[in-house]
PAMITI-330186 format. One line per field, with one value per residue: residue in three letters; residue number from 1; x, y, z of N, C-alpha, C in turn. Coordinates in pm, whole numbers, plus 50000, padded with zeros to 5 digits. Atoms other than C-alpha are relative to their C-alpha. Example, Ala and Ser with C-alpha at 12.3 -4.5 7.8 and 13.67 -1.06 7.14 Angstrom:
# PAMITI-330186
residuo = ALA,SER .
num = 1,2 .
nx = 50089,49918 .
ny = 49881,49881 .
nz = 50000,49994 .
cax = 51230,51367 .
cay = 49550,49894 .
caz = 50780,50714 .
cx = 50090,49923 .
cy = 50120,50109 .
cz = 50000,50073 .
END
This chain:
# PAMITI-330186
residuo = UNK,UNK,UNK,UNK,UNK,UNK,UNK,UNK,UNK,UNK,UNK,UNK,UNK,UNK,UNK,UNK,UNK,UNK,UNK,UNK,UNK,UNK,UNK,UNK,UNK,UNK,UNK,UNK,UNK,UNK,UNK,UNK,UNK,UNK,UNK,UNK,UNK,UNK,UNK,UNK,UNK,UNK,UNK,UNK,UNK,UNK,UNK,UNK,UNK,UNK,UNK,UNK,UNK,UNK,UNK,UNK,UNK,UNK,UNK,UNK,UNK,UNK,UNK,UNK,UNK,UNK,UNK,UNK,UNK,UNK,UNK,UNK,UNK,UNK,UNK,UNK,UNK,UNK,UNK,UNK,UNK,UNK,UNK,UNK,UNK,UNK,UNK,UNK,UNK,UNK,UNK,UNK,UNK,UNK,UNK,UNK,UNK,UNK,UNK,UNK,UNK,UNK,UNK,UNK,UNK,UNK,UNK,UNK,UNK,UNK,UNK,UNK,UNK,UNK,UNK,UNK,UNK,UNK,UNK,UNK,UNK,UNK,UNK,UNK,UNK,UNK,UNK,UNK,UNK,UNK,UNK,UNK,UNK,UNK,UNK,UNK,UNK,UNK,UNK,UNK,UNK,UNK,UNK,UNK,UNK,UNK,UNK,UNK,UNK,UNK,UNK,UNK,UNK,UNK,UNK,UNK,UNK,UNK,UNK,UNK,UNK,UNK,UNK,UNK,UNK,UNK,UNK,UNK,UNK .
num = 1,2,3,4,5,6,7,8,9,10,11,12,13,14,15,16,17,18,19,20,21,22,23,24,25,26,27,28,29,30,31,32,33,34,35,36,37,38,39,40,41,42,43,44,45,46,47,48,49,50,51,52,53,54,55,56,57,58,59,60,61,62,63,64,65,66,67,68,69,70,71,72,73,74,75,76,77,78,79,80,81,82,83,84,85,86,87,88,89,90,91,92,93,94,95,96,97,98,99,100,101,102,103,104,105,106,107,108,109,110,111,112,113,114,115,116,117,118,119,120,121,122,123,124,125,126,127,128,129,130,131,132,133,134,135,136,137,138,139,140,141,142,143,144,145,146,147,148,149,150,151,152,153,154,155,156,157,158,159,160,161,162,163,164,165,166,167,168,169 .
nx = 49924,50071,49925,49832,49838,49943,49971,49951,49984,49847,50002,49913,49869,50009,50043,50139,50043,49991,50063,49986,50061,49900,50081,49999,49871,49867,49989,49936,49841,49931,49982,49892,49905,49976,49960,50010,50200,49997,49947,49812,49962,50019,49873,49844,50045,49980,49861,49917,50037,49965,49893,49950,50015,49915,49818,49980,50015,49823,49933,50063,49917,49809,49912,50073,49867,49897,50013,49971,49844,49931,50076,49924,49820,50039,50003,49903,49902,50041,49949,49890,49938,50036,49959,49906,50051,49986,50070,49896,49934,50074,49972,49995,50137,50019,50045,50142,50111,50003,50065,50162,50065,50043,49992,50029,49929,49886,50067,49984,49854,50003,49997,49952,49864,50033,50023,49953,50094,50195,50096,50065,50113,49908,50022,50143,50015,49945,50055,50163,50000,50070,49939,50001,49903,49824,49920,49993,49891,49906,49968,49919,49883,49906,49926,49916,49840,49951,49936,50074,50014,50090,49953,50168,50005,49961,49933,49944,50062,50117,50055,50083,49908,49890,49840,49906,49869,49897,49869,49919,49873 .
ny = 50124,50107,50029,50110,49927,49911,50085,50068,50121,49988,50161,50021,49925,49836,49914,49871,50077,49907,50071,49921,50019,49990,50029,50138,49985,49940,50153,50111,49968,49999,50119,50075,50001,50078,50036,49920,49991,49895,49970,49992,49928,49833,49960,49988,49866,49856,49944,49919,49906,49834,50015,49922,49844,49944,49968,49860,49899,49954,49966,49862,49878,50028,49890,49826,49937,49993,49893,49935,49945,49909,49858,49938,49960,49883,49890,49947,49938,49862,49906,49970,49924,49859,49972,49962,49912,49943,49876,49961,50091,50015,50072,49947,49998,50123,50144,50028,50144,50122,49946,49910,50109,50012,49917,49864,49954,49949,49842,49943,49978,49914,49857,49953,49995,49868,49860,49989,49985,50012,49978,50091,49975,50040,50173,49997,49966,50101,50155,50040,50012,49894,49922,50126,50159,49932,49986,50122,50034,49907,49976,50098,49918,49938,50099,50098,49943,49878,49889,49897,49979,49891,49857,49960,49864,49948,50040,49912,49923,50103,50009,50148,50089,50133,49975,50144,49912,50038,49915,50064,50061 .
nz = 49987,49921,49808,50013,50032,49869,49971,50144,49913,50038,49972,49902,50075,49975,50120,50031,50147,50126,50095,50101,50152,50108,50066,50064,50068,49959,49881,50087,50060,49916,49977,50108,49993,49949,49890,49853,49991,50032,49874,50033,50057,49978,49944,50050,50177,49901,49940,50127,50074,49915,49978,50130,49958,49872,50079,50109,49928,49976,50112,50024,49898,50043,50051,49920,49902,50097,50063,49933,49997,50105,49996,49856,50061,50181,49930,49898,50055,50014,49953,50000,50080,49937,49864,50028,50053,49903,50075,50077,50119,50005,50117,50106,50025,50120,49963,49969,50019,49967,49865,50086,50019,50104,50093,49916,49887,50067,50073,49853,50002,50092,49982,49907,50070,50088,49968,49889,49898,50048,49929,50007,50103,50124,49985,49989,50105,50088,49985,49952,49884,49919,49901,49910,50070,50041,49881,49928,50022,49955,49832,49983,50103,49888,49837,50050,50048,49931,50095,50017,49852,50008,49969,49980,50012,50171,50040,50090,50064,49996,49876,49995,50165,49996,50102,50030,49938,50037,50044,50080,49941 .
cax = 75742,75620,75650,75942,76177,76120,76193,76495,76621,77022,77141,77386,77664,77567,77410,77080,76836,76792,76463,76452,76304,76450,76282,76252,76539,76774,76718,76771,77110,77195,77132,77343,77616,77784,77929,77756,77403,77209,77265,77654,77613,77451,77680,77968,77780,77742,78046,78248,77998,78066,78435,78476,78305,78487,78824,78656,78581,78960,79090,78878,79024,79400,79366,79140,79465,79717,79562,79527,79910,80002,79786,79963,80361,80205,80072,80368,80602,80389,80393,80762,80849,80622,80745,81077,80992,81042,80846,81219,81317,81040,80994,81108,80821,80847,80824,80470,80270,80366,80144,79832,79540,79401,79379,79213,79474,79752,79526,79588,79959,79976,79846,79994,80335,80260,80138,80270,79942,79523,79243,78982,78715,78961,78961,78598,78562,78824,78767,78402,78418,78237,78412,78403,78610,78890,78970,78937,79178,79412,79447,79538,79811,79949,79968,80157,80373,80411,80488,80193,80054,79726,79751,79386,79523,79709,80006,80193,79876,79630,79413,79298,79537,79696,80087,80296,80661,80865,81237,81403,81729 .
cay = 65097,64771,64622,64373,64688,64866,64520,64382,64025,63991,63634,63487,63589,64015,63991,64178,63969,64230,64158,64331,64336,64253,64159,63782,63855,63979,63629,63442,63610,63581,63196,63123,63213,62906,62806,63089,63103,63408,63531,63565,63674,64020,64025,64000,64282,64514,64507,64552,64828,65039,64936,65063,65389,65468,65426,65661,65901,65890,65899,66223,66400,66278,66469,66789,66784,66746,67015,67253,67206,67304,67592,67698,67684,67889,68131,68126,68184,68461,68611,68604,68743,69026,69079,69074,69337,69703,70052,70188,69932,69998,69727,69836,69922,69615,69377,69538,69332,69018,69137,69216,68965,69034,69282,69543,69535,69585,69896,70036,69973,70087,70443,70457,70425,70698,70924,70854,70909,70848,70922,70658,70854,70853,70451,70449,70511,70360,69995,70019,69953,70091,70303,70013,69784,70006,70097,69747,69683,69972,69909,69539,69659,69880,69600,69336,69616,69862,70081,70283,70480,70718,71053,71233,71583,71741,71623,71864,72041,71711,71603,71269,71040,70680,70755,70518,70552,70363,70448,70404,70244 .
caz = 11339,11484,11858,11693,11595,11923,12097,11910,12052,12045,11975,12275,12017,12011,11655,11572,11329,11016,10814,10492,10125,09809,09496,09346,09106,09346,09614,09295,09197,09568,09579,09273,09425,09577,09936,10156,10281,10226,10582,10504,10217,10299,10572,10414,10071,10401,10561,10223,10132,10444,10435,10067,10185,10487,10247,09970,10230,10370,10010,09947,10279,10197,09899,10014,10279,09994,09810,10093,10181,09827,09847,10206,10033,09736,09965,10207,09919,09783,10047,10092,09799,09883,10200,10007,09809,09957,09846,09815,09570,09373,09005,08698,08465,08196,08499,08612,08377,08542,08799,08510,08542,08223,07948,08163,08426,08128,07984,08351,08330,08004,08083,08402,08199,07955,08166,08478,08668,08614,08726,08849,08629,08319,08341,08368,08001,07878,08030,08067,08407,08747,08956,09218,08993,08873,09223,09353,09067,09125,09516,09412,09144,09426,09741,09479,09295,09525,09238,09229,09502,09506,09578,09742,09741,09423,09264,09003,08955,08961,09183,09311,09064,09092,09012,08864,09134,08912,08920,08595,08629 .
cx = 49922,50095,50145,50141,50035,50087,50086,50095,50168,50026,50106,50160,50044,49975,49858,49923,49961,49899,49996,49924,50076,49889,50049,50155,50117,49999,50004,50119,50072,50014,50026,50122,50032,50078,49972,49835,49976,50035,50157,49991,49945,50057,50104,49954,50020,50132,50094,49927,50081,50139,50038,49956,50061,50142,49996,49983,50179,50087,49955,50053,50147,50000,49942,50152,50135,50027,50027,50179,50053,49942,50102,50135,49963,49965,50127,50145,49963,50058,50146,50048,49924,50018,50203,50010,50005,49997,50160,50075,49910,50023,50022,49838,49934,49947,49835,49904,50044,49876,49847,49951,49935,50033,49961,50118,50164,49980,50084,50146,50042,50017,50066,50177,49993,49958,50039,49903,49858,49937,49923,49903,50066,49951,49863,49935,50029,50003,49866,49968,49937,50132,50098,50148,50108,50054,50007,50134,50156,50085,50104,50135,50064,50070,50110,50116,50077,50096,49894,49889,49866,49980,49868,50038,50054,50145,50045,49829,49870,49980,49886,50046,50055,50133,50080,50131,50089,50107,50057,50151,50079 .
cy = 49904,49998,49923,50144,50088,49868,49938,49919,49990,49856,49997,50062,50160,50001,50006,49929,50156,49946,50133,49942,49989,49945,49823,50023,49967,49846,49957,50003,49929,49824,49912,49982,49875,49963,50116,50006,50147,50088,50071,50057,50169,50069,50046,50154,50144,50075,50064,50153,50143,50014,50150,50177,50067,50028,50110,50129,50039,50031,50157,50090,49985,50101,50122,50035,50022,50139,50157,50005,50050,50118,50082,49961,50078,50087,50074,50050,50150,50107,50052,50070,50122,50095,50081,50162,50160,50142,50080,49954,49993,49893,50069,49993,49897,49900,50030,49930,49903,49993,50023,49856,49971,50121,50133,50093,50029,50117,50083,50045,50066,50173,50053,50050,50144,50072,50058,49976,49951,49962,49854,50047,49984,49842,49962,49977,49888,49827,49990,49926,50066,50073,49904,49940,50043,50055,49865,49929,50113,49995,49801,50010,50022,49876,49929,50077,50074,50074,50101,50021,50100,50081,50052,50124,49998,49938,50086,50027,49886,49884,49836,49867,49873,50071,49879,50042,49897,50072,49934,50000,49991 .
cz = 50089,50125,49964,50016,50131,50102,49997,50114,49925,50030,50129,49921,49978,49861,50013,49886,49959,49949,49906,49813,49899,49913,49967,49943,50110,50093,49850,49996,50121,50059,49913,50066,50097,50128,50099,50010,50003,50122,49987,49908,50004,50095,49975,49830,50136,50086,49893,49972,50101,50002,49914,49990,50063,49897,49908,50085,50044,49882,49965,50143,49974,49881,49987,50108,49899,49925,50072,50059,49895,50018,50102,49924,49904,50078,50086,49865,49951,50102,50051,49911,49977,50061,49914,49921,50115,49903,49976,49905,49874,49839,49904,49934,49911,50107,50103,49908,50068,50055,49944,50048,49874,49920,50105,50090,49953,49922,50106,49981,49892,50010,50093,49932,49938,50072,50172,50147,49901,50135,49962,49857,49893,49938,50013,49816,49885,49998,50028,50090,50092,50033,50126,49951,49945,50102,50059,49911,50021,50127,49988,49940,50100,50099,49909,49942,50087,49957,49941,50115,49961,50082,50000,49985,49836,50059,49863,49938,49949,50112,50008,49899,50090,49938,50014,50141,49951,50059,49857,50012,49871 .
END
């Protein structure tokens, strides 16, 4: 930078001369326009510019905050009716799909129905899935229904099983 920009001379009023580049064109356009000298008018292009920024910036957090409060009553109801929810009450078995996220996680329910119980390895097969990912879905199943529970020892003679604990009603 030159000695002027380290230097910079403030009129008796507190403004800052600005020198700057523009092409031919653009000082033409800007000395069509009629009743402001060019001075004013890049004044007045700069102030609007940062204005109209500052407002899109506050419009973009108003509704990042909008969004995040819906999010927080959708969570807080969730979890209320979670909370409501109570391992002795446990859901009938028609209203565990609500609870599926996809096809996989209505295979699950499916067998669990029919057979009451399964094994992770079982489910391995049949959804061509890891290991990983049918217990990661199994454990979520459980927290939201809390109608099926996994069992590490034996269970009528099997060992290591998800069991459905419906009650039918």
């Amino acid at each position: 930078m030159g000695e002027l920009d380290k230097t910079r001379q403030t009129d008796s009023d507190g403004k800052v001369t600005l020198c700057i580049k523009i092409s031919k064109n653009l000082l033409k356009k800007i000395d069509e326009v009629k009743g402001i000298s060019r001075s004013e008018f890049v004044r007045k292009a700069i102030i609007e510019k940062l204005n109209s920024s500052e407002n899109t910036t506050l419009k973009e957090i108003t509704l990042l905050r909008n969004k995040i409060n819906s999010l927080e009553k959708r969570v807080k109801s969730l979890e209320i009716e979670l909370k409501s929810r109570s391992v002795s009450e446990p859901l009938s078995e028609d209203s565990l799909y609500r609870f599926c996220r996809d096809d996989k996680d209505r295979k699950i329910i499916s067998i669990l129905r029919e057979n009451g119980y399964v094994k992770t390895t079982d489910l391995e097969t049949v959804l061509g899935l890891k290991r990983r990912q049918i217990t990661n879905r199994l454990k979520r199943l459980a927290l939201v229904t809390k109608a099926i529970e996994f069992v590490p020892g034996y269970r009528n003679g099997i060992k290591k099983a998800w069991w459905l604990i419906v009650e039918n009603k």
